[in-house]
C-alpha positions in Angstrom: 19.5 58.6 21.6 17.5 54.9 20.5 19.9 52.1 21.1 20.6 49.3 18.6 21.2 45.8 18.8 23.2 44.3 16.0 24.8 41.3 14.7 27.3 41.2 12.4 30.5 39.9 10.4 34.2 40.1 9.6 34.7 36.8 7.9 33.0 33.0 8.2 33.9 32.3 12.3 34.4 36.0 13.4 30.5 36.9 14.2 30.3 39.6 16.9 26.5 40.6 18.7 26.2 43.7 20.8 24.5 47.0 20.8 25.6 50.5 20.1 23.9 53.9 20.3 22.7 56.1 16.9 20.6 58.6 15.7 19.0 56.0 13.3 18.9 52.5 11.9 20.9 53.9 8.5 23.9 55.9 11.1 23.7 52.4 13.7 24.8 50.6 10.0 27.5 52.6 9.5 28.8 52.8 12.7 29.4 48.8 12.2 30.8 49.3 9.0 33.5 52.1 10.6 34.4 48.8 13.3 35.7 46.9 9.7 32.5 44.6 10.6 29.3 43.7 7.9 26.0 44.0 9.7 23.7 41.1 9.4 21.3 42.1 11.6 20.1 45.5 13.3 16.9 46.3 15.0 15.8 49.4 17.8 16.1 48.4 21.3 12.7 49.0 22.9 11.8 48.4 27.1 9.4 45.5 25.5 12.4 44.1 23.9 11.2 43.6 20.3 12.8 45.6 17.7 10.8 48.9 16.2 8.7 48.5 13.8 9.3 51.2 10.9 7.4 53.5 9.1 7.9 51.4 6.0 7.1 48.2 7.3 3.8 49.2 8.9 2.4 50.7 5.8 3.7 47.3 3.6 0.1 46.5 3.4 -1.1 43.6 1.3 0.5 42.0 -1.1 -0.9 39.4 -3.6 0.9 35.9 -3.3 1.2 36.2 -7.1 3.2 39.1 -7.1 5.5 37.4 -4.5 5.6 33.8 -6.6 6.3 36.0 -9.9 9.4 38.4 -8.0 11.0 34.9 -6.4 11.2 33.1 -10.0 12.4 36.4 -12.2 15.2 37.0 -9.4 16.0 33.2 -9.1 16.5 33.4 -13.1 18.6 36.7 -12.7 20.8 35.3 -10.2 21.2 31.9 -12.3 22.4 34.2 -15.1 25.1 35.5 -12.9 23.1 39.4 -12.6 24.2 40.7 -9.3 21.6 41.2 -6.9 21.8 44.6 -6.1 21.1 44.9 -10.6 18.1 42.0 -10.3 16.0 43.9 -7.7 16.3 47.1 -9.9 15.5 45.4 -13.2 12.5 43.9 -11.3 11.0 46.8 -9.5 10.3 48.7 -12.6 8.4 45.8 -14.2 6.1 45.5 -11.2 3.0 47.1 -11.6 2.0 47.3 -7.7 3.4 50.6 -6.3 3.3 49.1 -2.9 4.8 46.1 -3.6 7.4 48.1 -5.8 8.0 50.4 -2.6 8.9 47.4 -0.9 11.2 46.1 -2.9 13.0 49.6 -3.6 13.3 49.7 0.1 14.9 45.7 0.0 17.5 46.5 -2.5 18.5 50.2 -0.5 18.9 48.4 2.5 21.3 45.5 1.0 22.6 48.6 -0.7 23.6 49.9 3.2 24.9 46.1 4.4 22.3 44.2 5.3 21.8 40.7 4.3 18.7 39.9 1.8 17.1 37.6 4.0 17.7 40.7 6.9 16.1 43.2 4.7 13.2 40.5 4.0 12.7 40.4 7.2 11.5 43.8 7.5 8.3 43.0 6.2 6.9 39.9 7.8 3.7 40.2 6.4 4.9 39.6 2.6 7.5 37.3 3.3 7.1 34.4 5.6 9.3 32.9 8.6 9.4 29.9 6.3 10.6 31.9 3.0 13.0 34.2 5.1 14.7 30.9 6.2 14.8 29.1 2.9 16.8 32.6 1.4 19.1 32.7 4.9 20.0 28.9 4.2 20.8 29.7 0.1 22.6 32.9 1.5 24.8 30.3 3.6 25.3 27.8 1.1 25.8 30.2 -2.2 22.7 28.2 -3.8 20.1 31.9 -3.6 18.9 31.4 -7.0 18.2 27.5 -6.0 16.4 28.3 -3.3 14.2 31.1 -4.4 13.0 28.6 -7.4 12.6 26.1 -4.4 10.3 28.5 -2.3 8.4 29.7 -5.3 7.6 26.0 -6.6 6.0 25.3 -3.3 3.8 28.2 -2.3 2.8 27.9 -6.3 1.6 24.4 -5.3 0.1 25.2 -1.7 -2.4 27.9 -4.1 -2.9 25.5 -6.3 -4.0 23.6 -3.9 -6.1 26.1 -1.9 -7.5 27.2 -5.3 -9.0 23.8 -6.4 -10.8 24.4 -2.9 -12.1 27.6 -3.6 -13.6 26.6 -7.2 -15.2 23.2 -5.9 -16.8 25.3 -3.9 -18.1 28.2 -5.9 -21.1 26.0 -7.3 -22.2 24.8 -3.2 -22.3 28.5 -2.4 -24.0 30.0 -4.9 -26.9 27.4 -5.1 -26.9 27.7 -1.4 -27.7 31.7 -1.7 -29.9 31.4 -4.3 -31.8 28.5 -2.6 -32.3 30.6 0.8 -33.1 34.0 -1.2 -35.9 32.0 -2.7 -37.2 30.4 0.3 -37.3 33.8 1.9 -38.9 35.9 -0.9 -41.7 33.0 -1.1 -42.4 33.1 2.4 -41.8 37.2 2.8 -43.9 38.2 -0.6 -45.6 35.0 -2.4 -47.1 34.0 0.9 -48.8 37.1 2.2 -50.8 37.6 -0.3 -52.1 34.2 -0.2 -53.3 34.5 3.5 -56.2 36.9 2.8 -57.1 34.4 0.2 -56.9 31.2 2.3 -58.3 33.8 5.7 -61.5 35.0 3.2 -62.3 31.2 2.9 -64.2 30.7 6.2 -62.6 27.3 6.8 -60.1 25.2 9.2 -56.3 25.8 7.5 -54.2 22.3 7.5 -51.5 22.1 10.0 -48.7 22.7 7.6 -50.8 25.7 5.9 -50.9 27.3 9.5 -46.9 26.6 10.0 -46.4 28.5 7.3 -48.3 31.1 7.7 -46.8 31.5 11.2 -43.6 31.6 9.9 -44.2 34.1 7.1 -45.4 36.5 9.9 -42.3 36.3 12.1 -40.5 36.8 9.8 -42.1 39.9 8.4 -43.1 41.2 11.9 -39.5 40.1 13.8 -36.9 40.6 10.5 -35.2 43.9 12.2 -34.7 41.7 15.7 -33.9 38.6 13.9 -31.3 39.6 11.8 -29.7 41.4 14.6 -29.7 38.4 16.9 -27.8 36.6 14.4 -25.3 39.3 14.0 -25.0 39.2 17.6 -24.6 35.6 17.5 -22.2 35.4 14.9 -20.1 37.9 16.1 -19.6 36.6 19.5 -18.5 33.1 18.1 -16.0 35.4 15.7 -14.6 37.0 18.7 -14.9 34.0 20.9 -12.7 31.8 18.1 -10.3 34.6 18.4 -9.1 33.9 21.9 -7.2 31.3 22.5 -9.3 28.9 24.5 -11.7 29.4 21.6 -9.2 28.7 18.9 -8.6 25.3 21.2 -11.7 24.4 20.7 -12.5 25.0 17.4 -9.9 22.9 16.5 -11.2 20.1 19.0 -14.2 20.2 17.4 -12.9 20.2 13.9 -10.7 17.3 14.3 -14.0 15.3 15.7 -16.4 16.5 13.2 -18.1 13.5 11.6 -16.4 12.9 8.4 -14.5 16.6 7.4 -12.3 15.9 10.8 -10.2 13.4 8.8 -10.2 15.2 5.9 -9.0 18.2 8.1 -6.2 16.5 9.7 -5.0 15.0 6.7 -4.8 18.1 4.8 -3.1 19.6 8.1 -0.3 17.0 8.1 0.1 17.3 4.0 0.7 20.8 4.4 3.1 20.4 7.4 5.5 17.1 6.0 5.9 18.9 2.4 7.1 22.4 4.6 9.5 20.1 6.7 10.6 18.4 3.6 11.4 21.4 1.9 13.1 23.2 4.9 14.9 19.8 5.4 15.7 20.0 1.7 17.0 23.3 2.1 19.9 22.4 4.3 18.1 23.8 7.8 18.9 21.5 10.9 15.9 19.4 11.9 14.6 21.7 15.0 15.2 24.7 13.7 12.8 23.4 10.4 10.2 21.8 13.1 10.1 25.1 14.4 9.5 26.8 10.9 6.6 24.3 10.2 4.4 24.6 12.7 3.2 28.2 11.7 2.0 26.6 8.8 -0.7 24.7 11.0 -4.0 26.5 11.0 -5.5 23.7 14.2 -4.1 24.0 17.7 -4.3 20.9 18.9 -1.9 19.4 16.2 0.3 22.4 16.4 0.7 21.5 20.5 1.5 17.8 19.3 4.0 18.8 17.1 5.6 21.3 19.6 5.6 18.4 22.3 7.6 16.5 20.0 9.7 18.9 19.0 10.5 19.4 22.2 10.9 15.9 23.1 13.8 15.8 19.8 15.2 18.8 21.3 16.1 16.8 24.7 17.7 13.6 22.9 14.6 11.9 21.9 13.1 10.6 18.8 10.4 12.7 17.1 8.9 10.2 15.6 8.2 8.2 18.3 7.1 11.1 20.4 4.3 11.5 17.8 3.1 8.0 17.9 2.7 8.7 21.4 0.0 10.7 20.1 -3.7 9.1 19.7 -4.0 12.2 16.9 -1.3 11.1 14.4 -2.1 8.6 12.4 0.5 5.2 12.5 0.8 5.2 8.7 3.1 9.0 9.2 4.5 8.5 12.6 5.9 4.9 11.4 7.2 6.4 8.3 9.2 9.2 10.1 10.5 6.8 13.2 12.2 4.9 9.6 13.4 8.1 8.0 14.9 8.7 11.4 16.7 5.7 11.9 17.7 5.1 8.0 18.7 9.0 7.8 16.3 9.5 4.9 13.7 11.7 6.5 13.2 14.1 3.6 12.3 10.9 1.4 10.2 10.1 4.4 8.2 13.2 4.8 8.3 13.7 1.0 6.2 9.7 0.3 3.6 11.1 3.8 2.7 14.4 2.2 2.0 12.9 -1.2 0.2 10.1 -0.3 -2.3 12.6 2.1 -2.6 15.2 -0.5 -3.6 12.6 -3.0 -6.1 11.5 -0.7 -7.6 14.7 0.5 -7.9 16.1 -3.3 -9.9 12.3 -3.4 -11.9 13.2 -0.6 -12.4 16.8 -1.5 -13.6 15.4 -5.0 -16.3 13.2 -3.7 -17.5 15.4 -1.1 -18.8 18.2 -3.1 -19.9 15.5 -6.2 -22.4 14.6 -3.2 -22.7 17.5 -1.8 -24.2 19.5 -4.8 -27.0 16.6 -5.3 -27.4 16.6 -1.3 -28.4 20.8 -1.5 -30.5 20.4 -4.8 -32.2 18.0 -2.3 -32.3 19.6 0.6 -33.7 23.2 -1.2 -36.5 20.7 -3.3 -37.7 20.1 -0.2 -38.2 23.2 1.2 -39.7 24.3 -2.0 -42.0 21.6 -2.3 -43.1 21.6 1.5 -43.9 25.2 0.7 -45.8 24.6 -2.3 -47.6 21.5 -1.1 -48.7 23.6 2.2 -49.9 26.9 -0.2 -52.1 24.0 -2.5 -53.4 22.2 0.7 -56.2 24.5 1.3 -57.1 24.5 -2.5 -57.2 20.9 -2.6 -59.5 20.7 -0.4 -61.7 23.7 -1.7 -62.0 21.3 -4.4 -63.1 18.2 -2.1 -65.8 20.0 -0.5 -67.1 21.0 -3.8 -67.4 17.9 -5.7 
C-alpha cells in the first residue's frame, strides 16, 4: 500500500507533518480529515523521495500565458465580490474555451473540494503555474488578501509579456529581411549563376578573380548542398545539446555577459526582471530569503544566478545582501548601492522597485536603438552581397566591351 506524506492543520499554531498509509491520494485525505485535521499538503512517498507525479499533472500540457493572466484577474474580481472560491472556479471553467486548461482547473476546484489548500492544488501543475505564482497565492492564503494577490500576480506576468512581446515585434522586420536576403543570395548563386558560366566559359578568355570566386562558389554549393547542409545540422545540433549541459549553459552565459555591446544589455534586462520579482514577492508579505529564493528561477544566465545564490547565502548566515553583491565585479554599483540603503533604511521594496525601473527604461532604450541600426546595418550588409555578385557577373562583360572598342 503507497505511503503518504502529509501536512496539515487543526487551527493557526497546531500544524502536524507525518505520513500515513492509503490506497490513494483522495482515501490518504480523508484519513486526515477522520484525525479532526485539514490537509494542506499530501504527496506519494517514493524511494527517490519526490512526490508522484499524477496522471493529471503529466498530461497538463501547455497552456497559453493568456489564458493563465485572464483565469487570475476573473477569479481575483470573483473573490473581491465576496463569490466563494469553490463558486468562482466553476463559473470560470465553463467560460474557458481550452479543454485542457478547463480540465485543469476542474481538477483545482475538486481537489479544494477534498481539503486541499488552493495554492496546494496549484501546485499540482508546475508547469502552468509557477514557484513564484504558487507563493504569491500561499502568502494571500495567509494573510486573507487572495483576491489582492491574484490581481498582483496577474499585473506582473501581463507586464513581463509585454515586455517580451515588444522584443519579439522589434524583431520580426530583422528576421524576415534576413531570410529573404540569404534566400536571394542563394537562388542567384544556385540558378542565375549557372547559366551564366557556359556564357562567360564559351568566351575563350581569362575570367577576373572575383568572376572565378563566384563561380567556385556556385559549384560547391550545387555539387556539396546534401553534405553542407548536413554539416550544419550537425553543427548546430551539437552546440544545442552542448548548451544543454550544465557546463555549457555556464558558458553561454559567460559569453553572453562579455559579448561586445548585447552583454550589458543582457545583464541589465536580467537584473530588471529579477528586482521587479523580489519586489513583488517582498510586496507580497514573503520573508526576504524565502523571496530570494523565488527569484532566482526567474534568471535565464548562470553566472548571475550563482551571484545571487552566494548572496543569498551570505544573508542567510547574518550578513548583508547587499553588500555581498557589491562584492561582485558582475553587479553594477548603481543596484548593489541602492539595495545596501534599502537594507539599512528598511525600505527595500522602494529600493528594488526605483533599480528595476530605471534598467527596464534603459534596456527598452537600448533595445530601440539597436534594431533602428540594426535594420539599416542588414540593408547594408545584403547590398553588398548583391552588388559584389552583380559586379562580379558584369566584370567579364565589361571587358568584352574593352577588347572590342
Amino acid at each position: 500500500m503507497p505511503i503518504y506524506k502529509y501536512r496539515a492543520k487543526k487551527g493557526p499554531e497546531d500544524i502536524k507533518e507525518g505520513e500515513l498509509e492509503a490506497q490513494s491520494e483522495h482515501d490518504a485525505i480523508e484519513k486526515i480529515h477522520q484525525m479532526g485535521y485539514l490537509p494542506i499538503r499530501v504527496k506519494e512517498f517514493t524511494d527517490s523521495g519526490q512526490g508522484a507525479v499524477s496522471s493529471k499533472r503529466t498530461r497538463s500540457g501547455k497552456v497559453k500565458f493568456k489564458d493563465v493572466a485572464i483565469f487570475s484577474r476573473q477569479l481575483a474580481s470573483l473573490l473581491k465580490s465576496g463569490v466563494p472560491i469553490l463558486d468562482a472556479l466553476d463559473i470560470i471553467s465553463e467560460q474557458i474555451e481550452s479543454s485542457n486548461f478547463k480540465s485543469i482547473i476542474v481538477d483545482i476546484h475538486n481537489s479544494i473540494k477534498e481539503g486541499l489548500e488552493f495554492s496546494a492544488a496549484l501546485n499540482k501543475y508546475p508547469r502552468v503555474f509557477s514557484n513564484l505564482y504558487i507563493a504569491i497565492v500561499r502568502t494571500g492564503e495567509d494573510t486573507g488578501s487572495l483576491d489582492a494577490s491574484l490581481l498582483r500576480v496577474a499585473d506582473y506576468r501581463t507586464k513581463q509579456e509585454e515586455v517580451l512581446s515588444r522584443f519579439r515585434m522589434a524583431l520580426v522586420y530583422p528576421v524576415l529581411m534576413g531570410i529573404v536576403g540569404v534566400a536571394t543570395v542563394i537562388f542567384m548563386l544556385v540558378f542565375v549563376m549557372p547559366r551564366l558560366t557556359g556564357i562567360f566559359s564559351s568566351m575563350g578568355q581569362n575570367l577576373p578573380l572575383p568572376t572565378q570566386l563566384l563561380i567556385a562558389i556556385s559549384e560547391g554549393l550545387r555539387r556539396w548542398w546534401f553534405w553542407i547542409v548536413i554539416i550544419l545540422t550537425a553543427f548546430v545540433l551539437t552546440v544545442a545539446r552542448f548548451v544543454k549541459t550544465k557546463s555549457g549553459k555556464a558558458h553561454m552565459s559567460l559569453i553572453q555577459l562579455h559579448f561586445p555591446v548585447f552583454g550589458k544589455f543582457i545583464l541589465k534586462a536580467e537584473l530588471a526582471r529579477f528586482s521587479r520579482t523580489l519586489e513583488l514577492l517582498l510586496k507580497s508579505g514573503i520573508d526576504a530569503l524565502s523571496a530570494i529564493h523565488v527569484s532566482i528561477p526567474v534568471l535565464d544566465n548562470e553566472v548571475l544566478k550563482g551571484v545571487i545564490d552566494k548572496s543569498c547565502k551570505e544573508l542567510e548566515h547574518g550578513g548583508s545582501f547587499g553588500r555581498s553583491l557589491k562584492s561582485s565585479k558582475l553587479i553594477p554599483a548603481f543596484m548593489s548601492n541602492l539595495i545596501i540603503v534599502g537594507e539599512e533604511s528598511g525600505r527595500l521594496q522602494e529600493s528594488l522597485a526605483e533599480v528595476a525601473t530605471s534598467y527596464e527604461r534603459d534596456t527598452e532604450e537600448q533595445m530601440r536603438v539597436m534594431f533602428s541600426l540594426l535594420e539599416p546595418l542588414m540593408i547594408l550588409v545584403i547590398g553588398l552581397i548583391v552588388g559584389f555578385i552583380v559586379v562580379a557577373m558584369l566584370l567579364p562583360v565589361f571587358e568584352i566591351n574593352v577588347m572590342a572598342r
